[in-house]
DOBA-797742 format. One record per residue (C-alpha): residue number from 1; residue in three letters; x, y, z. Coordinates in steps of 0.02 Angstrom, whole numbers, plus 50000, padded with zeros to 5 digits. Each point is the difference from the previous one (the first is absolute). Layout:
+-----+------+-------+-------+-------+
! seq ! type !    xx !    yy !    zz !
+-----+------+-------+-------+-------+
! NUM !  ALA !     X !     Y !     Z !
...
+-----+------+-------+-------+-------+
//
This chain:
+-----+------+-------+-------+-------+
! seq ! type !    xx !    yy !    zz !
+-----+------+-------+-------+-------+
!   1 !  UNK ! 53169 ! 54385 ! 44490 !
!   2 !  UNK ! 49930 ! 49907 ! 50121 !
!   3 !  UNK ! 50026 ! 49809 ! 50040 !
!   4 !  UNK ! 49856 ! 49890 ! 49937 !
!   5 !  UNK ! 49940 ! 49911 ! 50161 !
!   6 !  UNK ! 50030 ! 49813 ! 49950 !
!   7 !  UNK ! 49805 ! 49905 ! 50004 !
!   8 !  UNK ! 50035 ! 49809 ! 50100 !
!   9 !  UNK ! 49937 ! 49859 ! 49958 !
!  10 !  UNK ! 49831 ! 49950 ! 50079 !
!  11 !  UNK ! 50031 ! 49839 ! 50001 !
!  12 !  UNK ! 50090 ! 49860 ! 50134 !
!  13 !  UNK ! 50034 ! 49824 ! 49998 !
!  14 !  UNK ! 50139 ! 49925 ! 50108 !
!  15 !  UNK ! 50014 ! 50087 ! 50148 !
!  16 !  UNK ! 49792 ! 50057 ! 50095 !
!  17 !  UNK ! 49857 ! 50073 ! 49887 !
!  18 !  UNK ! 49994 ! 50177 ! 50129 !
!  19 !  UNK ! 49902 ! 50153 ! 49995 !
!  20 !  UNK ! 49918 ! 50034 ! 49814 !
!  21 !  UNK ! 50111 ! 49831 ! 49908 !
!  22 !  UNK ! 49887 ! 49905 ! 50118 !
!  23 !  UNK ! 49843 ! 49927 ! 49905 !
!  24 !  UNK ! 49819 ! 49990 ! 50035 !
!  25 !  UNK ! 49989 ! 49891 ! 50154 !
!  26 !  UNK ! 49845 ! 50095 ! 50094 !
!  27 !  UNK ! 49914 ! 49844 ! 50053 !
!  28 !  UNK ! 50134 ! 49906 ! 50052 !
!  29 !  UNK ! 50054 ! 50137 ! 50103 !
!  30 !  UNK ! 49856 ! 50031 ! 50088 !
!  31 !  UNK ! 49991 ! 49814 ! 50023 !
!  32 !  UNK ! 50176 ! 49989 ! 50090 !
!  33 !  UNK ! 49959 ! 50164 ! 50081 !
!  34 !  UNK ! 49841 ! 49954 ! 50094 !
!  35 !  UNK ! 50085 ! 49802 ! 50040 !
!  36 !  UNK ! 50151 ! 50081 ! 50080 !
!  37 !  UNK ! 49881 ! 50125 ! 50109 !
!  38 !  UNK ! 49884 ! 49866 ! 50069 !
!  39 !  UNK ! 50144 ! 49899 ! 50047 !
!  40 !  UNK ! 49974 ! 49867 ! 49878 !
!  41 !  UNK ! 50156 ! 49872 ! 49941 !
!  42 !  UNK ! 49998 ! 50013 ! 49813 !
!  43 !  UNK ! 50125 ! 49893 ! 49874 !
!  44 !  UNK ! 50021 ! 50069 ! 49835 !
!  45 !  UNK ! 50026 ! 49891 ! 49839 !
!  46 !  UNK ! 50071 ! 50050 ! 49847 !
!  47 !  UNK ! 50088 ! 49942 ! 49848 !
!  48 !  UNK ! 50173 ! 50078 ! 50022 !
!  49 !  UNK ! 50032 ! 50190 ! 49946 !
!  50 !  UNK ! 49808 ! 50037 ! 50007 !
!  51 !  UNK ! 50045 ! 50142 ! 50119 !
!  52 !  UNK ! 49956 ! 49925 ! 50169 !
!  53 !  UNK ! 50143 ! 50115 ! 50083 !
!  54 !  UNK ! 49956 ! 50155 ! 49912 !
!  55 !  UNK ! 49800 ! 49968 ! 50067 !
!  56 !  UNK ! 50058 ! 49992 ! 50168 !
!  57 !  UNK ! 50123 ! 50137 ! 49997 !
!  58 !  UNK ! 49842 ! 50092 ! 49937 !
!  59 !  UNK ! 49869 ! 49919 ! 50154 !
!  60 !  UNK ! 50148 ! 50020 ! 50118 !
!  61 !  UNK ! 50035 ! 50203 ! 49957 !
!  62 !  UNK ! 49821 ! 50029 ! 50003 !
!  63 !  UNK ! 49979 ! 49914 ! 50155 !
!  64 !  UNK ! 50127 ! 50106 ! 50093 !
!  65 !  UNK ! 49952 ! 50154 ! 49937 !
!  66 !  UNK ! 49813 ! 49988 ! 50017 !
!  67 !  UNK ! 49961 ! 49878 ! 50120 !
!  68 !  UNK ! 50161 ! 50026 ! 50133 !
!  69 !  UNK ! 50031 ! 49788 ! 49974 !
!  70 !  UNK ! 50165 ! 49934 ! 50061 !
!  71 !  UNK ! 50072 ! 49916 ! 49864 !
!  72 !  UNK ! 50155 ! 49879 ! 50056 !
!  73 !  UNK ! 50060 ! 49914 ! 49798 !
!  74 !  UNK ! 50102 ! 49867 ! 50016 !
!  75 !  UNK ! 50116 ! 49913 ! 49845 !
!  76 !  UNK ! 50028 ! 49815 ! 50019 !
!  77 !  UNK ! 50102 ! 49988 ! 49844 !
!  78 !  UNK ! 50167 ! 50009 ! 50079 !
!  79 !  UNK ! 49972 ! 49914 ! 50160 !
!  80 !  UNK ! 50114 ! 49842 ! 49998 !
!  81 !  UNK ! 50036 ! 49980 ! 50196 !
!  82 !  UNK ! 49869 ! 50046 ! 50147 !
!  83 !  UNK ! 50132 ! 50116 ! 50049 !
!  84 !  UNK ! 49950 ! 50100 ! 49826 !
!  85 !  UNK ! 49831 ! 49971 ! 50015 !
!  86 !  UNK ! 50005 ! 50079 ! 50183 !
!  87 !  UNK ! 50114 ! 50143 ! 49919 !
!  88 !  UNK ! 49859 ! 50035 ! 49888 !
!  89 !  UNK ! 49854 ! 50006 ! 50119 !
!  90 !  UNK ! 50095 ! 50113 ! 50121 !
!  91 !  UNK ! 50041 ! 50124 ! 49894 !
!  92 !  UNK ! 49819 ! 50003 ! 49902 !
!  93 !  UNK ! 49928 ! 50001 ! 50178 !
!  94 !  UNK ! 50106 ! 50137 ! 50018 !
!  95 !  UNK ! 50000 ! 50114 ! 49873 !
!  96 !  UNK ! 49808 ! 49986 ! 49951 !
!  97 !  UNK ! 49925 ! 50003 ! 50179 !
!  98 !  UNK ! 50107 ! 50031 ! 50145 !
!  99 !  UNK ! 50094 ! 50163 ! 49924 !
! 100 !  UNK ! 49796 ! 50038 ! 49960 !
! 101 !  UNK ! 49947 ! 49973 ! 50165 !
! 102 !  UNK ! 50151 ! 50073 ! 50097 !
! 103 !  UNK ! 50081 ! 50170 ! 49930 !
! 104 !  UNK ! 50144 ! 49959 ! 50118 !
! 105 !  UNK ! 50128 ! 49846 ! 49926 !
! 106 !  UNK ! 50049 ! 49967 ! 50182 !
! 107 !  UNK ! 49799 ! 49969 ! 50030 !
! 108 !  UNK ! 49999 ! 49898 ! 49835 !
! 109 !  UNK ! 50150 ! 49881 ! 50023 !
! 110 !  UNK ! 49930 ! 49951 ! 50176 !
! 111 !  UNK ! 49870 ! 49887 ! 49920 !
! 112 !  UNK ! 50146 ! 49893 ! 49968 !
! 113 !  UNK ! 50052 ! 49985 ! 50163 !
! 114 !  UNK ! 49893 ! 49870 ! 50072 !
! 115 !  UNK ! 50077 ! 49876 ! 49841 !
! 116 !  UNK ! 50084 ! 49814 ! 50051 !
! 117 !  UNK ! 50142 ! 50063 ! 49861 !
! 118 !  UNK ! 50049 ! 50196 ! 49995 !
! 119 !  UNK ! 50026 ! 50078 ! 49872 !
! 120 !  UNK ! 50139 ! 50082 ! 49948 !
! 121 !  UNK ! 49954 ! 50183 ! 49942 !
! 122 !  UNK ! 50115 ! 50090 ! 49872 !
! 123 !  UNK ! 49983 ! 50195 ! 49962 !
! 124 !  UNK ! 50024 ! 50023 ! 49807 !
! 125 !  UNK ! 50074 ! 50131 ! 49927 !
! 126 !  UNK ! 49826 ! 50073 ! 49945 !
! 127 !  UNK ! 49925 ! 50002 ! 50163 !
! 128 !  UNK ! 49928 ! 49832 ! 49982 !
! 129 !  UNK ! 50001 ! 49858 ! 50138 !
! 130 !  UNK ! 50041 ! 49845 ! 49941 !
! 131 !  UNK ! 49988 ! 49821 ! 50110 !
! 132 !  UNK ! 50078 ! 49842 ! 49988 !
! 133 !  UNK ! 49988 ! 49829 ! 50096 !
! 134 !  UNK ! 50192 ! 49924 ! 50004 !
! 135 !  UNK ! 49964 ! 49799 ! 49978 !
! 136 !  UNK ! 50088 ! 49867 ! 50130 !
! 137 !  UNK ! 49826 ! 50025 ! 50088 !
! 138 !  UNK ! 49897 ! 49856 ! 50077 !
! 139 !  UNK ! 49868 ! 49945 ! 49895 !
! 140 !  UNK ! 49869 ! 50015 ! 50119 !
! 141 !  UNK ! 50074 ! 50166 ! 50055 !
! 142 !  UNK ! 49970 ! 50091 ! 49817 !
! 143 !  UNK ! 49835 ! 49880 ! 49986 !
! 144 !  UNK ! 49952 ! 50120 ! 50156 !
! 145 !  UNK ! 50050 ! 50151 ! 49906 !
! 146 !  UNK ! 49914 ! 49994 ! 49845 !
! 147 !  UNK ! 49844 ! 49944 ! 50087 !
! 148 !  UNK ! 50002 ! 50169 ! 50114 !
! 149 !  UNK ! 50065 ! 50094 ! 49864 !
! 150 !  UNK ! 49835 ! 49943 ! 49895 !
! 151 !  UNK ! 49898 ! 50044 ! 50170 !
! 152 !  UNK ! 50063 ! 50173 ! 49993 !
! 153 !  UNK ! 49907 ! 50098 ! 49875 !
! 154 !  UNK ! 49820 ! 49947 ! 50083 !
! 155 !  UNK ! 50060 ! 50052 ! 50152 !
! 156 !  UNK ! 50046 ! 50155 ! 49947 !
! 157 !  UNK ! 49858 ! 50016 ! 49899 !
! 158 !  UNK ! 49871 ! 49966 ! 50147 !
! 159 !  UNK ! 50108 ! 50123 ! 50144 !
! 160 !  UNK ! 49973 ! 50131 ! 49854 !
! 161 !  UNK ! 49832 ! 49958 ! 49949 !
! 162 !  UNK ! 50054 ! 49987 ! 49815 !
! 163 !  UNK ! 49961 ! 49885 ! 49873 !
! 164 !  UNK ! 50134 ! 49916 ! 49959 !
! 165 !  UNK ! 50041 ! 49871 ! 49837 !
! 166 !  UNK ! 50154 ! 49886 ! 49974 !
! 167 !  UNK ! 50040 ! 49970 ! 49830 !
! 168 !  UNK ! 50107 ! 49853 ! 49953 !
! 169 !  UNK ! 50082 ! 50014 ! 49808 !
! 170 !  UNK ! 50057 ! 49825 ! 49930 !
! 171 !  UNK ! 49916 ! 49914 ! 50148 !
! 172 !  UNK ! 50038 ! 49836 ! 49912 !
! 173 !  UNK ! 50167 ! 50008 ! 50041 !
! 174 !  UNK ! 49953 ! 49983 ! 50195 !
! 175 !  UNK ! 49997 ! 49788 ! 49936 !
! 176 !  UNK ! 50172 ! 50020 ! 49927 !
! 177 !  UNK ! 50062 ! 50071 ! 50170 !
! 178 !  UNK ! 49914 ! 49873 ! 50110 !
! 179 !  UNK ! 49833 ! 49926 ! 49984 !
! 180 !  UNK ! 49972 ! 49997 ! 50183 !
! 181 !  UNK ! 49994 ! 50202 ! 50002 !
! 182 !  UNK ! 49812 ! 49970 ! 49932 !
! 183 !  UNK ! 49909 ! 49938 ! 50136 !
! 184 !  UNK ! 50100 ! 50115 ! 50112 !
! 185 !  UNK ! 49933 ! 50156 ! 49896 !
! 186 !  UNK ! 49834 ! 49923 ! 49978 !
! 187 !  UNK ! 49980 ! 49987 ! 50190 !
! 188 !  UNK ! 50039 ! 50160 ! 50035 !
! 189 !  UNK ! 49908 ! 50074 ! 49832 !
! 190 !  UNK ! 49837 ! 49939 ! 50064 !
! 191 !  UNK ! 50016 ! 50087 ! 50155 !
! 192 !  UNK ! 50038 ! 50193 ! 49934 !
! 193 !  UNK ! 49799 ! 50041 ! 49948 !
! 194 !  UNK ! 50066 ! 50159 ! 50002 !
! 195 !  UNK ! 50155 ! 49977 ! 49861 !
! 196 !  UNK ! 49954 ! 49980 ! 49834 !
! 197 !  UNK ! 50137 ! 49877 ! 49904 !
! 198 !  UNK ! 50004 ! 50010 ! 49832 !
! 199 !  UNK ! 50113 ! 49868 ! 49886 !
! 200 !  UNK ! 50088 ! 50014 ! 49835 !
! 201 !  UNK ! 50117 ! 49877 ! 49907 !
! 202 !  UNK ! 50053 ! 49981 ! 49826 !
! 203 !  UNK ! 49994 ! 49812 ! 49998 !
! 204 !  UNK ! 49813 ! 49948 ! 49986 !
! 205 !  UNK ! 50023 ! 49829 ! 50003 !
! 206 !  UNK ! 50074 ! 50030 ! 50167 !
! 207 !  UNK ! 49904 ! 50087 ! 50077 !
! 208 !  UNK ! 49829 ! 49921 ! 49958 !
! 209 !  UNK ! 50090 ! 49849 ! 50086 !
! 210 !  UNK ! 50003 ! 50128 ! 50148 !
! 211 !  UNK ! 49818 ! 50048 ! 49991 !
! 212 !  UNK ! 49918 ! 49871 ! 49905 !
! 213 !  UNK ! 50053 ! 49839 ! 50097 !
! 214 !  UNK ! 49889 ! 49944 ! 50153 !
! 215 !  UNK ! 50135 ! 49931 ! 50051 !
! 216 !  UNK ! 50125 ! 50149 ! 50025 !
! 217 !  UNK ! 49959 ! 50133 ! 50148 !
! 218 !  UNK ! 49958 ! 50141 ! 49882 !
! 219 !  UNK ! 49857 ! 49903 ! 49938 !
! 220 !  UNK ! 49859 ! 50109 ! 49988 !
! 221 !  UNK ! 50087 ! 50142 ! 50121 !
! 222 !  UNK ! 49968 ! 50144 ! 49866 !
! 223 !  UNK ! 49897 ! 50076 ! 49858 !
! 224 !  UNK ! 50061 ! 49963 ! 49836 !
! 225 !  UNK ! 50004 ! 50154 ! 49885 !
! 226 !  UNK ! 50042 ! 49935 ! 49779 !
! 227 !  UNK ! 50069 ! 50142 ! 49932 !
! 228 !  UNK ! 49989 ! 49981 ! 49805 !
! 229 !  UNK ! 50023 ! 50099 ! 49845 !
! 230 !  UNK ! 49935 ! 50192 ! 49986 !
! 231 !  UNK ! 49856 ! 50001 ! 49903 !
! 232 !  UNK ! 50063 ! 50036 ! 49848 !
! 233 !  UNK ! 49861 ! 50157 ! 49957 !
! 234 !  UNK ! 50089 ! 50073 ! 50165 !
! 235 !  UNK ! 50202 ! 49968 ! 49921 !
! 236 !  UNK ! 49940 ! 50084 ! 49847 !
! 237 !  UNK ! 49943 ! 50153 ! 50102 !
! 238 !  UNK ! 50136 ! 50002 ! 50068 !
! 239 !  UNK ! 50109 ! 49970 ! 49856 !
! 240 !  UNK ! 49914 ! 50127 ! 49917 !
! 241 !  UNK ! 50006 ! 50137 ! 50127 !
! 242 !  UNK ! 50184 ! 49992 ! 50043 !
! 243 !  UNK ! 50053 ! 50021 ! 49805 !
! 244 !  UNK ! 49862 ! 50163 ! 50010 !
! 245 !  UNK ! 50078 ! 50059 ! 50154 !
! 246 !  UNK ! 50178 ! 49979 ! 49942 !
! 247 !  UNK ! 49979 ! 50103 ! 49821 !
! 248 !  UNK ! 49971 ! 49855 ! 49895 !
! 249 !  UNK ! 49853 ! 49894 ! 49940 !
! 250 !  UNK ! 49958 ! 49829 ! 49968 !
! 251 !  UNK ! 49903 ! 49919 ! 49854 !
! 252 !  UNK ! 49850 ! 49894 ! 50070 !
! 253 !  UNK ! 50051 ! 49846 ! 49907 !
! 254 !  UNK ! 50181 ! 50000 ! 50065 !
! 255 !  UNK ! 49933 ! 50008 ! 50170 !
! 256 !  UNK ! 49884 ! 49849 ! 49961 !
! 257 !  UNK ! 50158 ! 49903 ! 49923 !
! 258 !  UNK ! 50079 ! 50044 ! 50165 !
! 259 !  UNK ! 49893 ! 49925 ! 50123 !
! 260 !  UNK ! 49982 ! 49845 ! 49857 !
! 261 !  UNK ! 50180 ! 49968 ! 50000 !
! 262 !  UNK ! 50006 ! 50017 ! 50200 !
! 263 !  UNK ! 49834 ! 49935 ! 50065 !
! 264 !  UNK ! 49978 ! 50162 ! 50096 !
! 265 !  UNK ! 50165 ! 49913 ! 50109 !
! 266 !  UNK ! 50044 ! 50136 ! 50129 !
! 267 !  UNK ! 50183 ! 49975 ! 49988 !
! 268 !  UNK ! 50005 ! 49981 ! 49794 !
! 269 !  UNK ! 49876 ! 50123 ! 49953 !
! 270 !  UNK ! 50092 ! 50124 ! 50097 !
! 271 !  UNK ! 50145 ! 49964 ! 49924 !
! 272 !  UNK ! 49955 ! 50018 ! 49828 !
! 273 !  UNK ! 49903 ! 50149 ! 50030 !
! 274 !  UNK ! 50170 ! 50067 ! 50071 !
! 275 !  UNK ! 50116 ! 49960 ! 49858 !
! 276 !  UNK ! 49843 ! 50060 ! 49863 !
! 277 !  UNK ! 50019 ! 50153 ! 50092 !
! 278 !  UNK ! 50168 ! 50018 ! 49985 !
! 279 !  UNK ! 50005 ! 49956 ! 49816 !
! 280 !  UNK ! 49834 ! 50130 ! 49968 !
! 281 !  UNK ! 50087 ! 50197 ! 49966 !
! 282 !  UNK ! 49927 ! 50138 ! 50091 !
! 283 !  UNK ! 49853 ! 50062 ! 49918 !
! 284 !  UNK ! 49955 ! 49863 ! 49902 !
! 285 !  UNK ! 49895 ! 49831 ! 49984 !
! 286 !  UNK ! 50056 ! 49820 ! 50065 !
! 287 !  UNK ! 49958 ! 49908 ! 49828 !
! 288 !  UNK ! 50009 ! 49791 ! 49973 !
! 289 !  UNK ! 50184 ! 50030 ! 49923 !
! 290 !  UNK ! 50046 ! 50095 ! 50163 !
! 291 !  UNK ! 49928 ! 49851 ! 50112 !
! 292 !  UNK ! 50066 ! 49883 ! 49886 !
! 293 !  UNK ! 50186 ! 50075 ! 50031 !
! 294 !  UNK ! 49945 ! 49997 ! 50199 !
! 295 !  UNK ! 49979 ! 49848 ! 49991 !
! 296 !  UNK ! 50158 ! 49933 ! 49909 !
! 297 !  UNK ! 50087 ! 50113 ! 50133 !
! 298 !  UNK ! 49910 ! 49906 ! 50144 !
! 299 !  UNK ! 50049 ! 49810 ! 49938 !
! 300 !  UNK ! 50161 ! 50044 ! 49969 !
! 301 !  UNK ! 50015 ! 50072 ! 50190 !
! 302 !  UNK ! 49915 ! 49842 ! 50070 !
! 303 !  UNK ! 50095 ! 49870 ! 49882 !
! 304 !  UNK ! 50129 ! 49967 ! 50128 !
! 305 !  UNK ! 49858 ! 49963 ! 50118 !
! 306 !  UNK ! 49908 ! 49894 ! 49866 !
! 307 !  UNK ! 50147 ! 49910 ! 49945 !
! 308 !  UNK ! 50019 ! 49938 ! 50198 !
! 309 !  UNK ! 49833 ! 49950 ! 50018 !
! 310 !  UNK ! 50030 ! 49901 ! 49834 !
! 311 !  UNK ! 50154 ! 49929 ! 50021 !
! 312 !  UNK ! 49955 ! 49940 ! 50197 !
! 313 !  UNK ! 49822 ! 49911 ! 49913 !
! 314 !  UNK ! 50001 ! 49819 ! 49943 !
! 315 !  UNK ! 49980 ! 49946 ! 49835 !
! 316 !  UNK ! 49810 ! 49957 ! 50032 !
! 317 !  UNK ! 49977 ! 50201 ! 50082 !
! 318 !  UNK ! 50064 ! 50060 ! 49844 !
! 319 !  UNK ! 49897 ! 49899 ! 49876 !
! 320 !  UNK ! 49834 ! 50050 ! 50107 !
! 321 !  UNK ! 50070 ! 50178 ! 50023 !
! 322 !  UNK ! 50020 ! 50005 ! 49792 !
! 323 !  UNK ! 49826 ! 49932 ! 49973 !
! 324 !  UNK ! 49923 ! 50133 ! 50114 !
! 325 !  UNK ! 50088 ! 50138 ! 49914 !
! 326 !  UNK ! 49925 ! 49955 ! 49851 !
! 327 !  UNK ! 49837 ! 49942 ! 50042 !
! 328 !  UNK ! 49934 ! 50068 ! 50200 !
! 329 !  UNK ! 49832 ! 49942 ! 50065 !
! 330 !  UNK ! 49976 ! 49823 ! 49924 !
! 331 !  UNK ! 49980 ! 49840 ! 50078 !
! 332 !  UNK ! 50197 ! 49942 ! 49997 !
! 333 !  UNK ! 49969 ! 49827 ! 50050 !
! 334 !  UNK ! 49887 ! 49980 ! 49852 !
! 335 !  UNK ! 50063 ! 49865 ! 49861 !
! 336 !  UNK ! 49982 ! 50125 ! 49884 !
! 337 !  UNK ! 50084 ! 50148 ! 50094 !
! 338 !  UNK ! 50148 ! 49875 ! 50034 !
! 339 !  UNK ! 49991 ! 49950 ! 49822 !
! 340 !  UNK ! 50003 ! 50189 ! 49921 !
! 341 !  UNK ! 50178 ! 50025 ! 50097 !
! 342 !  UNK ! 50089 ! 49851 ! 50002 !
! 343 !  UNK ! 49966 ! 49974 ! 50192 !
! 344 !  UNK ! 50032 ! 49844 ! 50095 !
! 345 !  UNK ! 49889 ! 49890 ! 50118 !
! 346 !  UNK ! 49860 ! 50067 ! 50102 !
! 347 !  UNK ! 50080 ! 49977 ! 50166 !
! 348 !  UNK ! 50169 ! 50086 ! 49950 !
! 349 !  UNK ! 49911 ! 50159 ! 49946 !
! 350 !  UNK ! 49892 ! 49974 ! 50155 !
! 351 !  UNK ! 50162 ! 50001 ! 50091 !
! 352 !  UNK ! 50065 ! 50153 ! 49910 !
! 353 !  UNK ! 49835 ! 50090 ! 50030 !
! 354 !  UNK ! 50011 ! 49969 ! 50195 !
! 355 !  UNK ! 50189 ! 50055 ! 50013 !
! 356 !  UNK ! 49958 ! 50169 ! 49893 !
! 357 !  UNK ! 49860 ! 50048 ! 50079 !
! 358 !  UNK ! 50079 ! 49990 ! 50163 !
! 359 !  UNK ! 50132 ! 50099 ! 49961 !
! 360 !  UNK ! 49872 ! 50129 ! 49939 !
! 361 !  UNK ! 50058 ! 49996 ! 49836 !
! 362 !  UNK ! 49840 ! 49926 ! 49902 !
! 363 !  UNK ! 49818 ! 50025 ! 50056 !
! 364 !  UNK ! 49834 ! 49945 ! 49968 !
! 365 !  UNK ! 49905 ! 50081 ! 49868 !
! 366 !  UNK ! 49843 ! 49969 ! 49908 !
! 367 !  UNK ! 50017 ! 49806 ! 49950 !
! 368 !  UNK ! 50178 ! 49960 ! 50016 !
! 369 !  UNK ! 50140 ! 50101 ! 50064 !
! 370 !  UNK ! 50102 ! 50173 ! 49953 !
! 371 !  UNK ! 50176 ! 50059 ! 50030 !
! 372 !  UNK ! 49974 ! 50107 ! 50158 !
! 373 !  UNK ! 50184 ! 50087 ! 50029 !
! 374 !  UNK ! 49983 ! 50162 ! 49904 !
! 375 !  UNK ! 50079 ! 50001 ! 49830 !
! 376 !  UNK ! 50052 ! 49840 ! 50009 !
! 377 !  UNK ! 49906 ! 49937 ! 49863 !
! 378 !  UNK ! 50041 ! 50146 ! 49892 !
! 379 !  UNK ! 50171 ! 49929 ! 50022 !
! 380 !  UNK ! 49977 ! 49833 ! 49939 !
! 381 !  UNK ! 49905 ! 50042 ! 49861 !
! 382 !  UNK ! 50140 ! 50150 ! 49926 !
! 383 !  UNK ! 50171 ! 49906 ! 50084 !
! 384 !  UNK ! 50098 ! 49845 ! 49936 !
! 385 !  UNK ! 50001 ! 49898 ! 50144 !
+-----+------+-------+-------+-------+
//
């Protein structure tokens, strides 16, 4: 008999939203699209794990394919020294244009030779090159090199007539590294027409300092795209399709208690549609008791993650944090909001307010506030914290 091919999951949270897991985005891709093509800077804000990688993967892909774009992506994340930062930009440089533009490595390496600092180029088991930039350097020496390695790709670009764009992920850790690299970048930024840069980071409050203060160089340097929640009609197509596609089915009110437990959240609603899945049998209906068992499978999975957040928050957090579990969306300053849940003074919960909302956990909603991490609330309610 033969094997029964084994149906996967259509849904993915984690790692990038690709191919048919990634959700209804049209406009915003079109958006991104059409910046990156008329050469136009563009910053993109999001609350963390709303899927601003997977819409670029998506914009970047599409760009290659259709519109022959040279796409150079560059991660910030773990740049500690210049020395990684130049590491980073070589091989980017590298491996997204120059092996594009030259079908010959020898041809591709030798945009690197005009560099203050050489790299040194390593030939990985898989065929790969990798570089590196040994430190002991002169400061002004790798200054030199990262500010012709971030010349390269419009050069290239304009001897090839391609468009080119330079895409920086956690950008805000360029301040970390050394604030001075800003006005550097800007500089040269403002003189590639032809380059479109586009800017991601995962720590808003950081980077609207970037772009948001006329007082830093970035100041007004770049469109600012707010990517927010699906509309949640468009998650429940979606929902709804991937169960059809996948033998099973859905019942319209679960899908609705989805997206109300979630706030059609990219990240959460993903990943309860993914463990509902998984907890559905072939063949059959997701009911309320199935999504009710997704979900007691998705706070346990996130309780070490819950219990950090709770355990790092002072005593004030964690009052406010209780209060908006309970009761989202009303004004908690009020007397009689502080009153209803034992709350202290104005300007501590004030205080509280400011601290969670930068850290993305709370967000504004309707009068008041709401719990913005996904499940989190669903956590305090149904844990003993």
């Amino acid at each position: 008999m033969p094997r029964q091919r084994r149906i996967t999951n259509p849904f993915r949270y984690g790692d990038l939203a690709l191919d048919d897991a990634f959700t209804d985005r049209a406009e915003e891709v079109a958006e991104l699209k059409s910046d990156i093509l008329n050469g136009q800077n563009v910053v993109i804000f999001a609350p963390r794990r709303y899927g601003k990688s997977s819409l670029l993967w998506r914009v970047v892909q599409e760009l290659i394919r259709e519109d022959d774009v040279l796409v150079a992506q560059v991660d910030l994340m773990k740049t500690a020294t210049k020395e990684k930062l130049a590491e980073k930009l070589a091989s980017s440089i590298y491996d997204d244009i120059a092996s594009t533009v030259f079908k010959v490595r020898e041809k591709a390496t030798d945009v690197f030779t005009g560099l203050r600092v050489l790299p040194v180029m390593t030939l990985d088991t898989d065929g790969s090159l990798s570089f590196s930039f040994q430190a002991g350097h002169k400061p002004e020496d790798i200054d030199a090199t990262i500010e012709r390695l971030l010349e390269l790709p419009a050069q290239l670009g304009a001897d090839r007539k391609r468009r080119v764009a330079l895409v920086f992920d956690e950008f805000q850790e360029i301040v970390k590294l050394d604030r001075s690299l800003l006005p550097l970048m800007r500089s040269l930024f403002q003189e590639q027409p032809e380059v479109a840069h586009v800017y991601l980071g995962s720590k808003r409050h950081m980077m609207e300092q970037i772009f948001n203060d006329a007082n830093e160089p970035f100041w007004r340097s770049a469109k600012h795209i707010e990517l927010g929640v699906i509309p949640p009609q468009l998650f429940a197509d979606f929902i709804r399709d991937r169960f059809n596609q996948t033998g099973r089915s859905i019942d319209e009110t679960v899908i609705e208690a989805i997206l109300d437990v979630t706030h059609a959240h990219p990240y959460g609603t993903q990943e309860l549609a993914y463990t509902l899945w998984e907890v559905t049998g072939q063949g059959t209906t997701a009911t309320p008791a199935n999504l009710a068992d997704a979900l007691n499978r998705v706070l346990r999975s996130e309780t070490a993650h819950f219990r950090r957040i709770w355990e790092d928050a002072p005593k004030a957090q964690r009052l406010t944090l209780e209060a908006l579990a309970k009761d989202p969306g009303q004004p908690p300053l009020s007397t009689a909001y502080r009153r209803n849940h034992n709350l202290p003074g104005t300007s501590t919960i004030q205080r509280a307010l400011e601290a969670l909302t930068e850290d993305e956990l709370v967000q504004r909603h309707q009068d008041g506030y709401r719990i913005a991490e996904p499940f989190l609330a669903e956590w305090i309610l149904h844990t003993e914290v």
